[in-house]
C-alpha positions as CSV (number, residue, x, y, z in Angstrom):
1,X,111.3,121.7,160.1
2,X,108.9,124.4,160.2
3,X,105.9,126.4,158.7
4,X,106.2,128.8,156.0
5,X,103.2,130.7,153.8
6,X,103.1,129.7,150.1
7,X,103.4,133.3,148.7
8,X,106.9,133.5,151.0
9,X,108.0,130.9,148.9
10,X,110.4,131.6,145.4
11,X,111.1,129.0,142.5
12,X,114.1,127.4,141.6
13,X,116.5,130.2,139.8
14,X,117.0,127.4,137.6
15,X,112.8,126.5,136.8
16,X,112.3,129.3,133.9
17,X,115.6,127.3,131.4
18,X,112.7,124.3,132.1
19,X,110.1,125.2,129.2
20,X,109.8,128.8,130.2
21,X,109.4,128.0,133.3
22,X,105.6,126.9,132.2
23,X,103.9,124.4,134.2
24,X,101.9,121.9,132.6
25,X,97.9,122.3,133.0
26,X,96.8,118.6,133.2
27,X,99.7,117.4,136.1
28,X,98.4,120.7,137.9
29,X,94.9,118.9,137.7
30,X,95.5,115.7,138.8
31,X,97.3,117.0,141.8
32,X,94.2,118.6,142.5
33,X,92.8,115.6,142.7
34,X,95.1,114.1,145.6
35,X,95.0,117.2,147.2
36,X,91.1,117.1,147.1
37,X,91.8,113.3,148.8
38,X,94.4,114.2,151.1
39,X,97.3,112.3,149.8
40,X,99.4,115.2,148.4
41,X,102.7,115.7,150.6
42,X,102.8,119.4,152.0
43,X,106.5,118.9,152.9
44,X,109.0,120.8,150.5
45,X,112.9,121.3,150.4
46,X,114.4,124.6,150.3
47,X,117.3,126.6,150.3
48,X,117.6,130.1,151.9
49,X,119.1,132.9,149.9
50,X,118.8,136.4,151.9
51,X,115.9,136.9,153.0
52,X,114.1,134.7,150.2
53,X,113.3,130.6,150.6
54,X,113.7,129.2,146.9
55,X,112.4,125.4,146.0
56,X,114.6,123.0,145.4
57,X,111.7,121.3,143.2
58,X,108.2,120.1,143.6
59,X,106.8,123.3,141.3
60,X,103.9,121.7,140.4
61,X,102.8,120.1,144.0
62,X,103.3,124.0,145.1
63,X,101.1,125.3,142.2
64,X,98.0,123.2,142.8
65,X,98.3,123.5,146.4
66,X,98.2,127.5,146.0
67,X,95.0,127.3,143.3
68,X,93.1,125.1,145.6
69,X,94.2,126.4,149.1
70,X,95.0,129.8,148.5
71,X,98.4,131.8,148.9
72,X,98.1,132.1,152.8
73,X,97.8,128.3,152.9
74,X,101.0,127.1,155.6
75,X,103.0,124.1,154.2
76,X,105.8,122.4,155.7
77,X,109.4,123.5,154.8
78,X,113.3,121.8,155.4
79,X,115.8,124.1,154.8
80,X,118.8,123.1,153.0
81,X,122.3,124.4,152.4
82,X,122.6,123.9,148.7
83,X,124.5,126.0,146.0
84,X,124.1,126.6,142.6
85,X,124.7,123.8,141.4
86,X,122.8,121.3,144.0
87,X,120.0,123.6,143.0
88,X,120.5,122.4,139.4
89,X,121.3,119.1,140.0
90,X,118.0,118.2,142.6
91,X,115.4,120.1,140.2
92,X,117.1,118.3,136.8
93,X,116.9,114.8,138.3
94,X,113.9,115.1,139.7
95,X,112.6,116.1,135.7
96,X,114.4,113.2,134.5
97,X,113.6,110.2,136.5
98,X,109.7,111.2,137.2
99,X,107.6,109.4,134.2
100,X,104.6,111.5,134.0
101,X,106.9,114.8,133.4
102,X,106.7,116.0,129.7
103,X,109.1,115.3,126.7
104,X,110.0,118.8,127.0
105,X,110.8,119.4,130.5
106,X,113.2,116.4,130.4
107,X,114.7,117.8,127.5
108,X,115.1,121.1,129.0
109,X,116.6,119.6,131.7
110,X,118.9,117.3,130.2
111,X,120.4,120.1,127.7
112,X,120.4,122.9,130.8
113,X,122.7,120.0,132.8
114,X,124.6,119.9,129.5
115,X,124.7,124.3,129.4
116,X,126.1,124.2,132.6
117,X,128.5,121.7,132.2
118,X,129.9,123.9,129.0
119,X,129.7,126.5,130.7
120,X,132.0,125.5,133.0
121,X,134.7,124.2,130.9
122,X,134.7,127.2,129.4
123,X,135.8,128.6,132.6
124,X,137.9,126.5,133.3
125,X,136.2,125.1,136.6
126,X,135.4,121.6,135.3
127,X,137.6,118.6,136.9
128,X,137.4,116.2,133.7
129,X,138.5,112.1,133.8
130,X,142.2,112.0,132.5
131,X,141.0,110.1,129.6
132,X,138.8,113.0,128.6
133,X,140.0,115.3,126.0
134,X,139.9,118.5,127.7
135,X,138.7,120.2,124.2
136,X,136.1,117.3,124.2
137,X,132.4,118.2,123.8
138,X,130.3,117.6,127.3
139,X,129.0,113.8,127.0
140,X,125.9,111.9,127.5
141,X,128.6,109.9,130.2
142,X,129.8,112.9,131.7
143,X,126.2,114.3,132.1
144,X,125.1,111.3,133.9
145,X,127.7,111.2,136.4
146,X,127.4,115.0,137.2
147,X,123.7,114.1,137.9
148,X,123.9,111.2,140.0
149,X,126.5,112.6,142.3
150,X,124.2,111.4,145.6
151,X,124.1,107.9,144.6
152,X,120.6,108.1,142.2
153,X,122.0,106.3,138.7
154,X,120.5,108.0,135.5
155,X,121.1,106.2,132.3
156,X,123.7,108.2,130.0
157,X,121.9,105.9,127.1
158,X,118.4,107.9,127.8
159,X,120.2,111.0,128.1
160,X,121.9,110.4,124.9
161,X,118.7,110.3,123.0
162,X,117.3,113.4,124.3
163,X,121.0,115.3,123.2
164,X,120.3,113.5,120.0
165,X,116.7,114.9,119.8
166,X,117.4,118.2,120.6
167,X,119.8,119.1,118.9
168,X,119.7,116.4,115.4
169,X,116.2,117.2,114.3
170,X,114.7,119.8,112.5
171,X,112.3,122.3,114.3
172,X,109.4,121.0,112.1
173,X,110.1,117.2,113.3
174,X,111.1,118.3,117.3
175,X,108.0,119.6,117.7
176,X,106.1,116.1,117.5
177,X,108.2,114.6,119.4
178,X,106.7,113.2,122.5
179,X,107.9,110.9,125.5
180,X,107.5,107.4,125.5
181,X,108.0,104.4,122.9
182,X,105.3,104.9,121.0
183,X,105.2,105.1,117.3
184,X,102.5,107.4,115.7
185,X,99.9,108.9,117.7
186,X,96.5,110.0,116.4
187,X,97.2,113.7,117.2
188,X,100.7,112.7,114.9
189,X,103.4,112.7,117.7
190,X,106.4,110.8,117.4
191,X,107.8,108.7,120.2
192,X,111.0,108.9,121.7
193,X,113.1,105.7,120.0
194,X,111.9,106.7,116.6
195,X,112.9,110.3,117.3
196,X,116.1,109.8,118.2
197,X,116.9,106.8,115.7
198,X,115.3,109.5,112.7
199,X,117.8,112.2,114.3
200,X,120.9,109.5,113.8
201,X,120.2,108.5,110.3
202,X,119.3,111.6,108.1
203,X,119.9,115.1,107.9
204,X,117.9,117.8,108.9
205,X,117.0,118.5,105.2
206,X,115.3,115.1,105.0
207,X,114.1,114.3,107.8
208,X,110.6,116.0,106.8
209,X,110.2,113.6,103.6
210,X,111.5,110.6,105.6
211,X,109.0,111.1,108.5
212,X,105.9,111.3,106.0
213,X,107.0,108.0,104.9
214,X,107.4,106.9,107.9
215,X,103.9,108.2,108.6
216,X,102.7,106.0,105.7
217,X,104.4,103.2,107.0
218,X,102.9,103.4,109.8
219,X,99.2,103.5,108.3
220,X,99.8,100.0,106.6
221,X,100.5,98.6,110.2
222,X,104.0,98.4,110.8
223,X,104.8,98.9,114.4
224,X,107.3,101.4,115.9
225,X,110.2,98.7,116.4
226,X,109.9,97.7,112.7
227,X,110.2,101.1,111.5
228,X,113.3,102.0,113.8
229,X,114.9,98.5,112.4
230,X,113.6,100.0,108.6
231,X,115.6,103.2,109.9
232,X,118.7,101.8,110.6
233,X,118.9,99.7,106.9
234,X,118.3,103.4,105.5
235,X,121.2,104.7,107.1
236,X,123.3,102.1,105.6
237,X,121.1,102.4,101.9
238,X,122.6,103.6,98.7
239,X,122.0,107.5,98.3
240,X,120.0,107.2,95.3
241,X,117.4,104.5,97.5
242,X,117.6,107.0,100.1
243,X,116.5,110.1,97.5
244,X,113.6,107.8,96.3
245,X,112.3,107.3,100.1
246,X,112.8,110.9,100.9
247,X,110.8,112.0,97.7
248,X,107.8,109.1,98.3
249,X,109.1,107.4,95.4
250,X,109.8,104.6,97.2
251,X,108.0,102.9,100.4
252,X,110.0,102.4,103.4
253,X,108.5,99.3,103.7
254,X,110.3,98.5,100.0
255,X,113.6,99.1,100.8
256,X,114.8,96.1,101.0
257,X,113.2,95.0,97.8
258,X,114.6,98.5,96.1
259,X,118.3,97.6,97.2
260,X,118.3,94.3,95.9
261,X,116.7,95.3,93.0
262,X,119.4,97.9,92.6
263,X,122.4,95.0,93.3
264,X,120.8,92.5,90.5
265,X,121.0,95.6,88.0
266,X,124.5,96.5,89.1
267,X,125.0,92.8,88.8
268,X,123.8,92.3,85.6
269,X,125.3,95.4,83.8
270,X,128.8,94.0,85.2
271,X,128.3,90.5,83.6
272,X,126.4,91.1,80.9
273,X,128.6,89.4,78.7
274,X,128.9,86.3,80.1
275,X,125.7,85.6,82.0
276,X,122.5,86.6,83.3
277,X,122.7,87.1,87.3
278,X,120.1,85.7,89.4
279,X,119.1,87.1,92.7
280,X,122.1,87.9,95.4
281,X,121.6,85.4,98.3
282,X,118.3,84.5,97.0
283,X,118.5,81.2,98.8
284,X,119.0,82.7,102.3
285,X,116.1,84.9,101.3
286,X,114.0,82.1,101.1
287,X,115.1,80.4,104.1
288,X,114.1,83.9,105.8
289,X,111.0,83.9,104.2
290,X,110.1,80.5,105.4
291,X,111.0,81.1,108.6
292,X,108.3,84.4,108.4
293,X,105.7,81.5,107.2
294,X,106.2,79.2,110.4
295,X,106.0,82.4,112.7
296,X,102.5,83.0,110.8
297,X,101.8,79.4,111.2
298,X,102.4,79.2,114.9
299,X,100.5,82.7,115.7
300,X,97.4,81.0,113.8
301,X,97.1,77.7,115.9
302,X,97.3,80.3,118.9
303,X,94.2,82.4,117.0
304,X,92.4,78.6,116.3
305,X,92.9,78.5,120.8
306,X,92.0,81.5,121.5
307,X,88.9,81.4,119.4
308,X,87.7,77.7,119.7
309,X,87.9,78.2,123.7
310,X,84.9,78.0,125.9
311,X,85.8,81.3,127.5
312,X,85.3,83.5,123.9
313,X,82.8,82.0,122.9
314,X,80.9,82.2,126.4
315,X,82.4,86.1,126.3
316,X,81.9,87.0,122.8
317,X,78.3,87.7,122.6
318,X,78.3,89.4,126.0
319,X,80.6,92.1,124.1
320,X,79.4,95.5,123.7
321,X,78.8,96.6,119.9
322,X,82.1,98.6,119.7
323,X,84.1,95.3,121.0
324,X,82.2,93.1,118.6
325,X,82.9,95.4,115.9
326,X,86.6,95.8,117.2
327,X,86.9,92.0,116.9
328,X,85.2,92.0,113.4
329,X,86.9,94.3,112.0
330,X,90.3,92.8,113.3
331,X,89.3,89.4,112.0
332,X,88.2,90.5,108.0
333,X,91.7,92.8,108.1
334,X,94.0,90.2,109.1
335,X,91.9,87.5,106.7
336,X,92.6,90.7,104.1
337,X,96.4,90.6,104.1
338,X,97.2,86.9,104.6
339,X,94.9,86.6,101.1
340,X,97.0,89.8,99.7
341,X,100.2,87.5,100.6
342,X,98.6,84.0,99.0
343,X,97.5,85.9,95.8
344,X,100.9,87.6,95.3
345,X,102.7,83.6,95.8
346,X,100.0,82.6,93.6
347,X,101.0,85.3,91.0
348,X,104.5,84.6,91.1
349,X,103.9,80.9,90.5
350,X,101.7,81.9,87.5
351,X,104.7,84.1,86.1
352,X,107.3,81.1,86.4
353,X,105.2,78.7,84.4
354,X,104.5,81.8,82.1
355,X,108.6,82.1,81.5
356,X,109.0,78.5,81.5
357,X,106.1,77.9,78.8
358,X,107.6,80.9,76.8
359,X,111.4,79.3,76.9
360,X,109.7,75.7,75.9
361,X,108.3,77.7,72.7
362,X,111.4,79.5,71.9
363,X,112.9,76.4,72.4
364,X,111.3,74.3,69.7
């Protein structure tokens, strides 16, 4: 190893295909901090080319280290012999497998692996498997192995989804999309799951009407796995169901209703001669539905513990006035929507005595 300035020191050839080669302003900070603590590593790996040392990675850790210590500042260097494509491959894994590294520079650096690969087949320099269609686009598989040639595994599943994301949404929709498994943010990103499951189940043309009502969706509460469970039932809807959720004439959260209401009517019109249909598999429904009500059940007793214990109600009045009013407010919306539930029961039990009353009188 030995000593080398920072301003002797080149980026990656490959670093501008990763977001313009753009660094990102709040990792540059935070390193700031370690470096300010002295628990930033000053080692790097390099590779010479000429008369020019090029990083291998660690962009960021030499950017921070150059705006706090200056240009002139010495760091520690060991020199590599790496090609082309080790340069690729070190500087793309590392962007993969680091968590705190954007949606966009993992995306860059999973479609860039992907460029090359192409690239390459084009050229006819790319040793595929013999089960591989040599005419076959470059996989999510195939990506994954070219990546993890020195023994580091990177899922071709997470890899798929960025591919998916990339190049299945519309640029309106991509440029939401953030990393993670969140659902809706409060500055109205998108997170990663629901991306990729929007860019498998509708076309680019309505992914913009689907996402607002997905955005609705998730105003009424419904979590980010619900709605990429709601997203694979639209895939599978009837194109007229999907039109109405597209144009906000129907609520996601309806769909199922929507589609059943559509298979009665189907139903009906077929046999209208002989005999009015009821409800398909209305009996399983209600099995479902009862099972729902014993879920609700159970997490209720687990409310009555948690509020009946010693420990909240020693804690609760010790809460600050935003935690109290957290809890409140919690309490009188969950209180809200189990009544919204017993009213609507209620009202259907109304309307069944209502028909049954009326067929007693038309009856007689």
């Amino acid at each position: 190893m030995t000593k080398i300035r920072i301003s002797e020191l080149k980026p990656n050839p490959f670093k501008k295909e990763i977001n313009k080669g753009k660094l990102d302003e709040s990792r540059l900070e935070i390193l700031k901090e370690s470096i300010e603590h002295n628990t930033l590593p000053e080692i790097f790996t390099v590779r010479k080319k000429g008369d020019a040392y090029e990083l291998t990675s660690g962009h960021h850790r030499i950017e921070a280290l150059k705006r706090y210590k200056g240009k002139d500042h010495e760091v520690m260097i060991n020199v590599v012999d790496f090609d082309d494509e080790q340069m690729l491959i070190d500087m793309v894994r590392e962007n993969i497998t680091q968590r705190n590294i954007e949606f966009k520079d993992t995306e860059d650096s999973v479609m860039l692996a992907k460029k090359y690969l192409t690239e390459r087949l084009r050229k006819g320099t790319l040793h595929r498997a013999e089960h591989t269609r040599q005419d076959q686009d470059i996989g999510a598989r195939e990506i994954a192995k070219f990546l993890s040639k020195n023994g580091k595994t990177i899922s071709h599943s997470q890899i798929a989804k960025y591919i998916n994301i990339s190049e299945g949404l519309n640029p309106k929709v991509h440029s939401i999309v953030t990393k993670g498994n969140q659902g809706h943010t409060d500055s109205g990103k998108i997170g990663l799951e629901l991306a990729n499951k929007l860019a498998m189940v509708a076309d680019k043309s309505d992914q913009n009407g689907l996402l607002k009502a997905l955005k609705e969706a998730n105003k009424e509460g419904i979590s980010q796995e619900k709605l990429v469970q709601e997203l694979t039932k639209f895939k599978a809807a009837p194109e007229e169901i999907k039109k109405d959720i597209v144009s906000g004439n129907i609520k996601i959260s309806e769909m199922d209703d929507a589609i059943f209401e559509k298979k009665v009517s189907e139903n009906n019109e077929k046999n209208k001669d002989s005999q009015v249909v009821f409800y398909p598999n209305f009996q399983s429904r209600v099995l479902d539905f009862k099972q729902e009500v014993s879920k609700l059940e159970y997490q209720v007793l687990d409310f009555k513990k948690i509020f009946g214990s010693p420990r909240f109600k020693s804690g609760y009045p010790k809460l600050g006035k935003k935690e109290k009013l957290f809890v409140d407010d919690t309490i009188v919306k969950i209180k809200a929507r189990i009544k919204k539930c017993y009213d609507t029961v209620s009202d259907f039990e109304k309307t069944m005595k209502m028909v049954e009353s009326t067929k007693q009188i038309e009856t007689k």
